[in-house]
C-alpha positions in Angstrom: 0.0 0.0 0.0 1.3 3.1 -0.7 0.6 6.7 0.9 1.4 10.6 0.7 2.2 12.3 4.0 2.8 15.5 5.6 5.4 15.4 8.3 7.4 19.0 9.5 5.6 20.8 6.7 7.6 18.3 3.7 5.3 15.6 1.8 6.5 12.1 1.2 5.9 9.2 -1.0 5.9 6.2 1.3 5.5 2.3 1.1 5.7 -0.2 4.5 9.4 -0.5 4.8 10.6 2.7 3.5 13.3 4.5 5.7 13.4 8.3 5.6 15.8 11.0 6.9 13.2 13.5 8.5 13.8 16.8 10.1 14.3 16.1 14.1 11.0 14.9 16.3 11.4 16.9 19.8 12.1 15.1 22.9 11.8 11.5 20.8 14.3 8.8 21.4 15.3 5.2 19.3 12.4 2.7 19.5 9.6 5.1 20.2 6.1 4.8 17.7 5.4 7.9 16.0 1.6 7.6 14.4 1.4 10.7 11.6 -2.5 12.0 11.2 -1.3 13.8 8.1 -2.0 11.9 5.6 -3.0 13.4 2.1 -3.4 10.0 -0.2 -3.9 6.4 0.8 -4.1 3.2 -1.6 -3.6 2.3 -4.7 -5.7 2.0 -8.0 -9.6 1.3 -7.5 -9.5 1.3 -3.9 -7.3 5.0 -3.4 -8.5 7.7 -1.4 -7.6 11.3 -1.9 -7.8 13.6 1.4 -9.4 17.0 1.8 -7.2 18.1 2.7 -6.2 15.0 4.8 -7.8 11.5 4.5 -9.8 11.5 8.1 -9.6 7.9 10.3 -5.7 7.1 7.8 -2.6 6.8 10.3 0.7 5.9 8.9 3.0 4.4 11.8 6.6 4.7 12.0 9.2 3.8 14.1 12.7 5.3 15.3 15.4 4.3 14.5 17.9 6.8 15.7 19.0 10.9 15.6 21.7 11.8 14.3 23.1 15.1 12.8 23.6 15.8 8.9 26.1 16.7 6.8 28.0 19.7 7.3 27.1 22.9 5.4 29.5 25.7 5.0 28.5 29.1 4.4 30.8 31.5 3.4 29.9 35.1 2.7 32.4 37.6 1.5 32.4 41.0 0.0 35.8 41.4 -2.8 37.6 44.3 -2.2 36.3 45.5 1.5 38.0 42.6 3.5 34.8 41.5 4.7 34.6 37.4 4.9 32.7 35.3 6.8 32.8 31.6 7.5 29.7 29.9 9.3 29.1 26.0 9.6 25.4 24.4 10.0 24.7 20.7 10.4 20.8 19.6 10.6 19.4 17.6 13.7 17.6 14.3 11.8 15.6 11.7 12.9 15.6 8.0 10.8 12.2 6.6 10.8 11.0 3.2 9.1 7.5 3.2 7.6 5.9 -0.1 9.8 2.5 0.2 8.8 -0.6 2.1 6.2 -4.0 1.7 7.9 -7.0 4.0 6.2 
């Protein structure tokens, strides 16, 4: 069964399996059950349902599999000819989930 949700405002394609790098889940730790409401598509061929803009009663649950922190971004901003450079580093806070079950 395949579904379309809405988790920390970005929409995903999923299947029961499926792994995804997400954007951190607050105060969540490896092994706990995360059920997301937001679903916006459900099933496949005859028996699909599209939401309005969610599919009411659909839960998709996940699981946690750990947090961890992305990939280093460096942003460097600099101005030729004023001496003005800046160097700044980011790395994202990420939670990896596993798609356990589709229920509509």
């Amino acid at each position: 069964m395949k579904a379309i949700i809405e988790t920390q405002g970005q929409q995903w394609i999923v299947h029961e399996g499926d792994v995804l790098c997400v954007d951190r889940y607050a105060g969540s730790k490896a092994g706990d059950v995360i059920n997301l409401n937001k679903v916006l598509f459900v099933g496949e061929g005859p028996n699909a349902k599209v939401g309005v803009p969610y599919v009411e009663g659909a839960v998709v649950k996940a699981m946690l599999l750990e947090n961890k922190r992305g990939k280093k971004v460096v942003v460097f901003k600099r101005k030729r000819r004023h001496g003005y450079e800046r160097r700044r580093g980011h790395r994202q806070e990420l939670s990896v989930i596993r798609i356990e079950s589709i229920k509509a």
